[in-house]
VEXFISE-657211 format. One record per residue (C-alpha): residue in one letter; y, z, x. Coordinates in steps of 0.05 Angstrom, whole numbers, plus 32768, in hexadecimal, padded with zeros to 4 digits. Each point is the difference from the previous one (the first is absolute). Layout:
BEGIN
+------+------+------+------+
! rest !    y !    z !    x !
+------+------+------+------+
!    A !    Y !    Z !    X !
...
+------+------+------+------+
This chain:
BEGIN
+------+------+------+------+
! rest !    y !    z !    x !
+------+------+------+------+
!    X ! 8015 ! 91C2 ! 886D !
!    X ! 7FDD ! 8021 ! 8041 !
!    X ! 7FFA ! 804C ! 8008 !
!    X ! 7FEE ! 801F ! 803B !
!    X ! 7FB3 ! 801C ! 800A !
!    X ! 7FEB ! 8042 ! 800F !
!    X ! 7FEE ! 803E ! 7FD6 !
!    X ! 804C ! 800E ! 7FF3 !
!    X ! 8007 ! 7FC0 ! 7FDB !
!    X ! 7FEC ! 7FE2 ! 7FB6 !
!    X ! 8001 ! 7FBF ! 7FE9 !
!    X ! 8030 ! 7FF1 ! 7FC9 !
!    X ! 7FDE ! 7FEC ! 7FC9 !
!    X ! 8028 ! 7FC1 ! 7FE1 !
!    X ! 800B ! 8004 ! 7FB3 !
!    X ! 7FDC ! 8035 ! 7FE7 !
!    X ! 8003 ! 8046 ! 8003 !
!    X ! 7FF0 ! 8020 ! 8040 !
!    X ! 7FCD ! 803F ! 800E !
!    X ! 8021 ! 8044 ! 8014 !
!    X ! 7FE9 ! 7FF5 ! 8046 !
!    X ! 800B ! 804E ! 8025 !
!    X ! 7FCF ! 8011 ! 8034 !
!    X ! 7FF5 ! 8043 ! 800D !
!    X ! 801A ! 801E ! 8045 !
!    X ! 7FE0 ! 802A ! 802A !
!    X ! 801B ! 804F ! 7FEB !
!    X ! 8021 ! 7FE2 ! 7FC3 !
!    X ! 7FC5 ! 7FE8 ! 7FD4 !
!    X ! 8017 ! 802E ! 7FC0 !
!    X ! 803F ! 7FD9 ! 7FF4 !
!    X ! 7FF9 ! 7FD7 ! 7FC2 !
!    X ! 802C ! 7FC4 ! 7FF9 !
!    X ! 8032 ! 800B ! 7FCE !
!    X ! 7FF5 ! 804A ! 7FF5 !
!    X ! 803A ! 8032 ! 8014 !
!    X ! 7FEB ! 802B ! 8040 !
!    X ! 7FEF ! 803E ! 8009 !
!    X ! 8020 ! 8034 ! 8025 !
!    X ! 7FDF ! 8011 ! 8041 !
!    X ! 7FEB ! 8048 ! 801B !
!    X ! 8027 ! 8010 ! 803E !
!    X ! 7FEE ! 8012 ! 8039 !
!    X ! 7FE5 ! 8054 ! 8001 !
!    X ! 8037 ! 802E ! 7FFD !
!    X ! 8014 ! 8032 ! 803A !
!    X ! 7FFA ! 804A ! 7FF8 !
!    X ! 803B ! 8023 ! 7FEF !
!    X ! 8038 ! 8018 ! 8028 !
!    X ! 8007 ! 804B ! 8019 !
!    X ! 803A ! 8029 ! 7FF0 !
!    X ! 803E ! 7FFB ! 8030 !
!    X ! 803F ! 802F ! 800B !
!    X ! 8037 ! 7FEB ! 7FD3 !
!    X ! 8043 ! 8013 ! 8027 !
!    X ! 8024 ! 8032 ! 7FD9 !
!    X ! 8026 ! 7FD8 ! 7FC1 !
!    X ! 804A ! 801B ! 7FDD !
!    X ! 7FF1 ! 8008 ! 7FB8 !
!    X ! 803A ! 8012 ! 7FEF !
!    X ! 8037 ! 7FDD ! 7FDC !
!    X ! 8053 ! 8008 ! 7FF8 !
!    X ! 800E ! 801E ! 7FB8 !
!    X ! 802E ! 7FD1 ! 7FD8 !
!    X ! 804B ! 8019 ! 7FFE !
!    X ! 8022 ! 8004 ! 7FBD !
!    X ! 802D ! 7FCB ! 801E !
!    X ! 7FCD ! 7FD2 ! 800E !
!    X ! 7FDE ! 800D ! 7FBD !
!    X ! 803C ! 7FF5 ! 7FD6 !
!    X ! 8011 ! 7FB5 ! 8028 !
!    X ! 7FBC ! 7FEA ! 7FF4 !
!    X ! 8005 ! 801C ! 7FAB !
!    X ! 803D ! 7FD4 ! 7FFF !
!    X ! 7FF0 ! 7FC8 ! 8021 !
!    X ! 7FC2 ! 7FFC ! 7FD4 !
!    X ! 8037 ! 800F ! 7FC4 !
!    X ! 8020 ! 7FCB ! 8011 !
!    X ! 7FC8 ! 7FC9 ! 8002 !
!    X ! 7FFA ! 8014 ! 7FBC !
!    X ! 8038 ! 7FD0 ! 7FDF !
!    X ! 7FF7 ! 8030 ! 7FBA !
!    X ! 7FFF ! 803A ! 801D !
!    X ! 8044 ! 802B ! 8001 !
!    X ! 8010 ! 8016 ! 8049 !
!    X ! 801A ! 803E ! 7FE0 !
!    X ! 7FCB ! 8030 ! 8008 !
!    X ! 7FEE ! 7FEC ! 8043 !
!    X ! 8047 ! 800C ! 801A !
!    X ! 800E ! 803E ! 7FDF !
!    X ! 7FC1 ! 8028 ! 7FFE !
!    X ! 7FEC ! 803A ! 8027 !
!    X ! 7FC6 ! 800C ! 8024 !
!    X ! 7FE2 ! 8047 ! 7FEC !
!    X ! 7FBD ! 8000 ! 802E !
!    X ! 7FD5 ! 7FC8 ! 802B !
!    X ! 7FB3 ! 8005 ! 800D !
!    X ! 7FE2 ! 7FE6 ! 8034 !
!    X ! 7FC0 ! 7FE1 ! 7FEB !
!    X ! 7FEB ! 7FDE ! 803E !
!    X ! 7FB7 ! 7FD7 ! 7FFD !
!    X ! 7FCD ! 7FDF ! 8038 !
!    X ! 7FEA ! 7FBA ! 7FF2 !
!    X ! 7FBB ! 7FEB ! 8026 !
!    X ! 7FF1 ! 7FB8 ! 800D !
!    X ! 7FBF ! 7FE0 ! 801D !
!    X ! 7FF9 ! 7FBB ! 8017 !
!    X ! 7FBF ! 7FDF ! 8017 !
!    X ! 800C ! 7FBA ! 8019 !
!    X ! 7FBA ! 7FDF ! 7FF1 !
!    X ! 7FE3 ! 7FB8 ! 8018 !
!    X ! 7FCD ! 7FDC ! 7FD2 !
!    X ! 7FDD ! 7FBF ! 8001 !
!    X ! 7FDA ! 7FD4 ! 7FD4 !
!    X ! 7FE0 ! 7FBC ! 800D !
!    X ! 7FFA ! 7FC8 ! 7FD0 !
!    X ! 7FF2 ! 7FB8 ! 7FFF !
!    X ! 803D ! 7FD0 ! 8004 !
!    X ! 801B ! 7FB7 ! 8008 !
!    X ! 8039 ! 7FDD ! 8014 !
!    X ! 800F ! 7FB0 ! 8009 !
!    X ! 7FDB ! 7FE1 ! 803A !
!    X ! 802E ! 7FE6 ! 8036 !
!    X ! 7FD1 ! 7FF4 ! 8036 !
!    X ! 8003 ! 8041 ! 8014 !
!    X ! 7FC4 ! 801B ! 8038 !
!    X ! 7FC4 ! 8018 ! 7FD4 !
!    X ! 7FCE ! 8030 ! 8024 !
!    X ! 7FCA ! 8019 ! 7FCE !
!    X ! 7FC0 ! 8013 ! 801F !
!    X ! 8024 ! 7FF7 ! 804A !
!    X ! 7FF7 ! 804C ! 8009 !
!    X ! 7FF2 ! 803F ! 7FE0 !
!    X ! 804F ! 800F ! 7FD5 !
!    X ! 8016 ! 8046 ! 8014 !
!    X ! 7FFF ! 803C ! 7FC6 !
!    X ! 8033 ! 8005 ! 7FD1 !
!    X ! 8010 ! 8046 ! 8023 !
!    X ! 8004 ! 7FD7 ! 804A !
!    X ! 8033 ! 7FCB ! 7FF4 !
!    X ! 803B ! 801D ! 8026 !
!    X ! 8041 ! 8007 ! 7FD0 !
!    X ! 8046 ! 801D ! 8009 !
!    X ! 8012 ! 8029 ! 7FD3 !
!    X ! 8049 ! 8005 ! 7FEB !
!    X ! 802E ! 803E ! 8008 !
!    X ! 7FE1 ! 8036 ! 7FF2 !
!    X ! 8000 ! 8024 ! 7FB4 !
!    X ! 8012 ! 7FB5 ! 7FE5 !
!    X ! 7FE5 ! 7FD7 ! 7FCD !
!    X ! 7FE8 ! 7FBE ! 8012 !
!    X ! 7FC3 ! 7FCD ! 7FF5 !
!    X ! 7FE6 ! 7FCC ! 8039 !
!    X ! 7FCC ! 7FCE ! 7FF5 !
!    X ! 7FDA ! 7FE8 ! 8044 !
!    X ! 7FC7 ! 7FC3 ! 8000 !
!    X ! 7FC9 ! 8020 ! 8019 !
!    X ! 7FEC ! 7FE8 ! 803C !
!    X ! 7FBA ! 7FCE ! 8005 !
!    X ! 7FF6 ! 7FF4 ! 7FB1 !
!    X ! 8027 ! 7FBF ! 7FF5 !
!    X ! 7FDE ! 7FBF ! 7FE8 !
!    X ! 8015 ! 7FCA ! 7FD4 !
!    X ! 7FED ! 7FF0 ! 7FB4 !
!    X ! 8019 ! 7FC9 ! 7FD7 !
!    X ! 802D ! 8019 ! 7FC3 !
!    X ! 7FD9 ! 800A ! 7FC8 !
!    X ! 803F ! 7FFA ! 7FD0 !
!    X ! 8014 ! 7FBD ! 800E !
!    X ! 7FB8 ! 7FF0 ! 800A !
!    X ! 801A ! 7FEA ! 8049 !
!    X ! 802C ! 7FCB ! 7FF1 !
!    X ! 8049 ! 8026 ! 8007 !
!    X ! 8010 ! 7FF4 ! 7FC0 !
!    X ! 7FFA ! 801C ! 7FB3 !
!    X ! 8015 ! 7FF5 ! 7FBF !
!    X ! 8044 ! 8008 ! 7FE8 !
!    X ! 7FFD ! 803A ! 7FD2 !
!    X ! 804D ! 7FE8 ! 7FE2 !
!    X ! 7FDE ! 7FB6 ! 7FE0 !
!    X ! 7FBB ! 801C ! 8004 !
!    X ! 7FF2 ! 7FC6 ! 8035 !
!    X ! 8023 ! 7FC5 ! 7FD3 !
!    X ! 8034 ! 7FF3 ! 802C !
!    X ! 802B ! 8006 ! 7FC6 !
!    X ! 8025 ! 802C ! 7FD0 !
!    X ! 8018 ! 7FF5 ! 7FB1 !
!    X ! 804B ! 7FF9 ! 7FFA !
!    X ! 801E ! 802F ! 7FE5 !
!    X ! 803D ! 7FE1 ! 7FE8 !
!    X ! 7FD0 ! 7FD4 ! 7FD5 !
!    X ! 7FCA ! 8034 ! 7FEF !
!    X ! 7FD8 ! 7FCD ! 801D !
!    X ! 800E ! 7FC4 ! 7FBF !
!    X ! 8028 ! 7FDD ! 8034 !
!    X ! 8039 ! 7FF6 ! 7FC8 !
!    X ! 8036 ! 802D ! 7FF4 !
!    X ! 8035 ! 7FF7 ! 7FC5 !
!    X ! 7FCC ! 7FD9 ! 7FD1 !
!    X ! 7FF0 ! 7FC7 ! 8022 !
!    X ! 802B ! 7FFE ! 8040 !
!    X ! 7FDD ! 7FF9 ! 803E !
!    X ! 7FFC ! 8043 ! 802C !
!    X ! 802A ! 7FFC ! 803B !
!    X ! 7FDF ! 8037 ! 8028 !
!    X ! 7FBB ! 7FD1 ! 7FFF !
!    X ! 8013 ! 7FBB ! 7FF4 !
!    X ! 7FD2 ! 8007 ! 7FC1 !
!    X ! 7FC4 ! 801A ! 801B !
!    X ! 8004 ! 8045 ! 7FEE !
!    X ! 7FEE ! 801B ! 803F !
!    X ! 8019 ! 800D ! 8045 !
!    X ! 7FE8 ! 8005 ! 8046 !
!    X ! 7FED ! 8043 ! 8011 !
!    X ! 8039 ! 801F ! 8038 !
!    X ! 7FC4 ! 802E ! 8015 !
!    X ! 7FD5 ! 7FC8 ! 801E !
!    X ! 802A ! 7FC8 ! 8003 !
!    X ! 7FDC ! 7FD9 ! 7FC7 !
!    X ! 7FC0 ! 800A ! 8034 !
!    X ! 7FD6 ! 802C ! 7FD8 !
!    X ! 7FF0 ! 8027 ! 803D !
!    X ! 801D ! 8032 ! 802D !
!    X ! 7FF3 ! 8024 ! 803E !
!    X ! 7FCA ! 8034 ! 8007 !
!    X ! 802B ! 803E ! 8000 !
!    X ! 7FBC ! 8021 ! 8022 !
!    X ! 7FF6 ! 7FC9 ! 803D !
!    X ! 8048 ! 7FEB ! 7FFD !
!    X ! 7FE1 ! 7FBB ! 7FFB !
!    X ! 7FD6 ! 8012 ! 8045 !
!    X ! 7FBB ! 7FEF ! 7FDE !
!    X ! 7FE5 ! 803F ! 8023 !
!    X ! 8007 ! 804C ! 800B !
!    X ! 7FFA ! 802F ! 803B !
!    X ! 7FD3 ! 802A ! 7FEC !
!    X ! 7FFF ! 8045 ! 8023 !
!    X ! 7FFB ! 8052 ! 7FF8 !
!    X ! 8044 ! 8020 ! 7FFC !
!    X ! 800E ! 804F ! 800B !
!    X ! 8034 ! 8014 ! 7FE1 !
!    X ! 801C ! 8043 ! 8019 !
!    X ! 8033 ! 8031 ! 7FD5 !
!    X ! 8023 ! 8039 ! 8021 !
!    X ! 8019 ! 8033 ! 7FC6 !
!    X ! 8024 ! 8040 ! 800C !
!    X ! 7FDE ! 8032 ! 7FD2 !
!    X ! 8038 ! 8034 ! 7FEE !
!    X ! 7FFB ! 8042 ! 7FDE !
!    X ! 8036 ! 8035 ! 7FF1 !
!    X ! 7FFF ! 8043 ! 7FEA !
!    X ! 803A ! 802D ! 7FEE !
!    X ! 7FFA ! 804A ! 7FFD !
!    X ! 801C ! 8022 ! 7FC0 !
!    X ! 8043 ! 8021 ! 7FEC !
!    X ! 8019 ! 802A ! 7FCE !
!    X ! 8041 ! 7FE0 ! 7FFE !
!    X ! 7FF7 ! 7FDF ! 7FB9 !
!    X ! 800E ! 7FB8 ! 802D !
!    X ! 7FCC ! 7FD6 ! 7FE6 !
!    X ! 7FCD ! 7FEB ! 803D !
!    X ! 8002 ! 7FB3 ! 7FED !
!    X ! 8053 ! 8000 ! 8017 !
!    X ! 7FEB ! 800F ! 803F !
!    X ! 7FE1 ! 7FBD ! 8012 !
!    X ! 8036 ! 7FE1 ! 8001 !
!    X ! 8023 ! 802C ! 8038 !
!    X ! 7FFB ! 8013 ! 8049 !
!    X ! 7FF8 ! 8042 ! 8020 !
!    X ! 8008 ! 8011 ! 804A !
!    X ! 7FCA ! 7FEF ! 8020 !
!    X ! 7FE2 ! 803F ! 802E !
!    X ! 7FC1 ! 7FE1 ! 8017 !
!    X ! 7FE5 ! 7FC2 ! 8012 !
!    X ! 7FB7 ! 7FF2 ! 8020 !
!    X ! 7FE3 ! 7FBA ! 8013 !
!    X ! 7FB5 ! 7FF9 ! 801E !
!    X ! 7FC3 ! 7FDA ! 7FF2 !
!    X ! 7FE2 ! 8036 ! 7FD0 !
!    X ! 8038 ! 8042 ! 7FFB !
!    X ! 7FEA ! 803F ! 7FF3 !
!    X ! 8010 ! 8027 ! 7FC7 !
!    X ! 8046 ! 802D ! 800C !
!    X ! 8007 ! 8041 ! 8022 !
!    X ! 8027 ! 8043 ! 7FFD !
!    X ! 802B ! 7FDF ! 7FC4 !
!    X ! 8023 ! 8034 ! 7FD0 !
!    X ! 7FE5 ! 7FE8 ! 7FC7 !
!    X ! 7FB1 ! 8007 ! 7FE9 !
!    X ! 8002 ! 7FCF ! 7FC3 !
!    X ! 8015 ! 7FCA ! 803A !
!    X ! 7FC7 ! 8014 ! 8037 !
!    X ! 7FD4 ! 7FFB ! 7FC4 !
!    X ! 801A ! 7FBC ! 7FE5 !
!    X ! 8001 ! 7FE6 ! 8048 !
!    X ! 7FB4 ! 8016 ! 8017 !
!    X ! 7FE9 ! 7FDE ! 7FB4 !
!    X ! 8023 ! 7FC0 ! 800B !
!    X ! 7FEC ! 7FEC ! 8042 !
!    X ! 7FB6 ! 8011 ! 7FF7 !
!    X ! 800C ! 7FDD ! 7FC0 !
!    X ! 8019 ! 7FC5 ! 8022 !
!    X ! 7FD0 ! 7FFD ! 8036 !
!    X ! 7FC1 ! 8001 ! 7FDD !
!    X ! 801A ! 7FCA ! 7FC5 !
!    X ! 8025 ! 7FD0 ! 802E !
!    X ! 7FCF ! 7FF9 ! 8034 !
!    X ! 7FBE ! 7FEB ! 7FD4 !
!    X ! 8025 ! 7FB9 ! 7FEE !
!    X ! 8035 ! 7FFD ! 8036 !
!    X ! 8015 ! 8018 ! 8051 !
!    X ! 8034 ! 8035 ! 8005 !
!    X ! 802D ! 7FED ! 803A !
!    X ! 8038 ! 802E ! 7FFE !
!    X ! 800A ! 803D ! 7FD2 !
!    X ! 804E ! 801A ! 7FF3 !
!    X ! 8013 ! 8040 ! 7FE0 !
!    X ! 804D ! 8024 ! 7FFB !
!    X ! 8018 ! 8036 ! 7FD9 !
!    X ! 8045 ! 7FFF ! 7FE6 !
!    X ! 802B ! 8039 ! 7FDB !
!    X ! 8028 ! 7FEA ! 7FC6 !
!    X ! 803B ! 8022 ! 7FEC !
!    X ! 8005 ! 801F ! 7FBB !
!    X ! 8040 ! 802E ! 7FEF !
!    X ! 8005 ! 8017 ! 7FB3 !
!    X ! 803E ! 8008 ! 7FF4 !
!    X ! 8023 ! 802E ! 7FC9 !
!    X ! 8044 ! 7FE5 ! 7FEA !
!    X ! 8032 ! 8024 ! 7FC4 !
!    X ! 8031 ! 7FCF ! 7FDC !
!    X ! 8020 ! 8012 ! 7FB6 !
!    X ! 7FE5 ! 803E ! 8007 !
!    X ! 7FB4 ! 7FE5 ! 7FFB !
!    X ! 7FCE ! 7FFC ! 8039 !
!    X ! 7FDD ! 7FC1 ! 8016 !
!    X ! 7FD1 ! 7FEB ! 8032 !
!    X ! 7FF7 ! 7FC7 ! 8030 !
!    X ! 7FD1 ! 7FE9 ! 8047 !
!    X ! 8017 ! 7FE7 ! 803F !
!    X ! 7FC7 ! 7FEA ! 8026 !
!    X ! 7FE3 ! 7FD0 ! 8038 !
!    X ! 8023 ! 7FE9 ! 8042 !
!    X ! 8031 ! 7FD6 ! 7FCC !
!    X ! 8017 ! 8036 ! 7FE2 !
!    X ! 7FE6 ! 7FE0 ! 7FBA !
!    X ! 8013 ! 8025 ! 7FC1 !
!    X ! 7FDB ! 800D ! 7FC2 !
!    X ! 802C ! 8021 ! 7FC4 !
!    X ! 7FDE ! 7FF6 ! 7FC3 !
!    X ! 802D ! 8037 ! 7FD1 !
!    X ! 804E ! 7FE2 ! 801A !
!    X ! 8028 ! 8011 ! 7FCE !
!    X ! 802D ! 7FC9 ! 7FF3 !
!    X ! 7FCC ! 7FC1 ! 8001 !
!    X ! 8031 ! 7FD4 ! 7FD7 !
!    X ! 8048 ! 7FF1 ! 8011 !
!    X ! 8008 ! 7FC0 ! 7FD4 !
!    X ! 8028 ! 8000 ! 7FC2 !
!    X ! 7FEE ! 7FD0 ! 7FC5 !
!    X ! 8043 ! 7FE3 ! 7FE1 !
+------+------+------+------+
């Protein structure tokens, strides 16, 4: 078989085991065949952002009705198929608090890359090693996807292909069948391999012989080289691989309703602020310290420890107000609590009085 001269190209080497044959390339001489990549330092932040005017924001919120709040106790009530509508219907509402809370969230859409060694089947694709200097990881133009995303792109890297014979078939496109251990054949198993079954009647399954072809191979011994795909040869080449994660961090300022914090996740609040630039600065004029302070610590936070391993291309941050109403309810002549809270009006009752409406016969 011919191959093609030039520094790009290897000879296969016929029935034994080949070399590892990677050249280094110019700007990526630290890659080590086989080895994972490392990450690589982006490009040198840009300074921070200076404050700008915030237009003035509503943070205020409609207080829950007792009408509303007694719909949303029984429809929760009634998703409950134990629970005795009773006390939902009939109760009466003594007193509602208004517990209302700010959630903060930051998001910091970051772009990393690492480079690594890799290889593919060789198809007679171009190869261009050595043709000209490959361009830095941080150079190769990429698209990133919509913005705050998740998503992973792998990209050849220009001017580091060449061609190496497949070391795991020793370049011959084929390997040992792992299923007959490269016999071609397998024991019956009707037989157990003694080729009788019943005493001395002849096995059907293997005429006798107490084996049968293998279905893996064909009876050949041999199959393709799941590494070459029976190609003989790999394109060798440097591949950047480049992850786009969107870093997010909440933080919930605290109430003395008696709702526990961790219910809260799973609601939404009305949202009273929104801000979308390349770096945002932290908030402004907003009514509550605990969420200036949260906000100025999470974005220097996030600025200093995403962009030593990564580029921040777009930073995010809202505020929403949850809704929180205690409410105070009589029934029987005892008192009992429950919460309304979040845009869907969810309900937390942990003390209902009448849990269990079954009746064992």
């Amino acid at each position: 078989m011919a191959y093609p001269a030039g520094p790009a190209m290897y000879p296969a080497v016929m029935g034994m085991q080949a070399p590892a044959l990677y050249n280094p390339v110019p700007g990526y001489e630290g890659l080590v065949p086989g080895a994972s990549g490392g990450f690589i330092p982006p490009p040198p932040v840009q300074p921070m952002p200076t404050p700008d005017s915030h237009p003035a924001q509503d943070w205020s919120i409609p207080a829950l009705t007792k009408e509303d709040a007694k719909e949303a106790f029984c429809k929760h009530v009634d998703s409950n198929c134990c629970w005795s509508s009773g006390p939902a219907k009939d109760c009466t509402i003594t007193n509602m608090e208004q517990f209302n809370t700010y959630r903060y969230r930051l998001e910091t859409y970051t772009e990393s890359r690492k480079t690594e060694w890799a290889t593919k089947p060789y198809d007679g694709q171009p190869v261009n090693a050595f043709t000209q200097p490959p361009p830095g990881p941080w150079q190769i133009p990429v698209n990133p996807p919509e913005m705050f995303k998740d998503s992973v792109q792998e990209v050849e890297v220009p001017y580091t292909s060449s061609v190496k014979p497949c070391e795991k078939c020793s370049a011959t496109g084929k390997c040992a069948c792992t299923a007959c251990t490269g016999s071609g054949d397998k024991v019956c198993l009707t037989c157990s391999g003694s080729g009788k079954v019943s005493g001395e009647e002849s096995c059907n399954e293997c005429n006798g012989t107490g084996k049968k072809k293998c279905n893996d191979c064909s009876g050949q011994g041999t199959v393709q080289c799941a590494t070459c795909k029976g190609k003989r040869q790999l394109l060798s080449y440097v591949k950047l691989t480049v992850e786009w994660k969107n870093n997010v961090e909440d933080f919930m300022a605290e109430q003395a309703s008696g709702l526990k914090m961790e219910k809260l996740d799973a609601v939404s609040g009305k949202q009273l602020f929104k801000d979308t630039k390349y770096m945002v600065y932290p908030l402004l004029g907003f009514p509550d310290h605990n969420m200036v302070q949260a906000s100025e610590r999470m974005i220097r936070e996030h600025q200093s420890k995403y962009s030593q391993s990564a580029r921040i291309l777009q930073q995010q941050q809202r505020v929403e107000l949850i809704p929180i109403t205690k409410v105070t309810y009589e029934w029987e002549g005892k008192s009992h609590v429950y919460y309304v809270f979040g845009n869907e009006s969810k309900v937390k009752a942990d003390d209902y009085p009448a849990t269990c409406c079954c009746t064992i016969l």
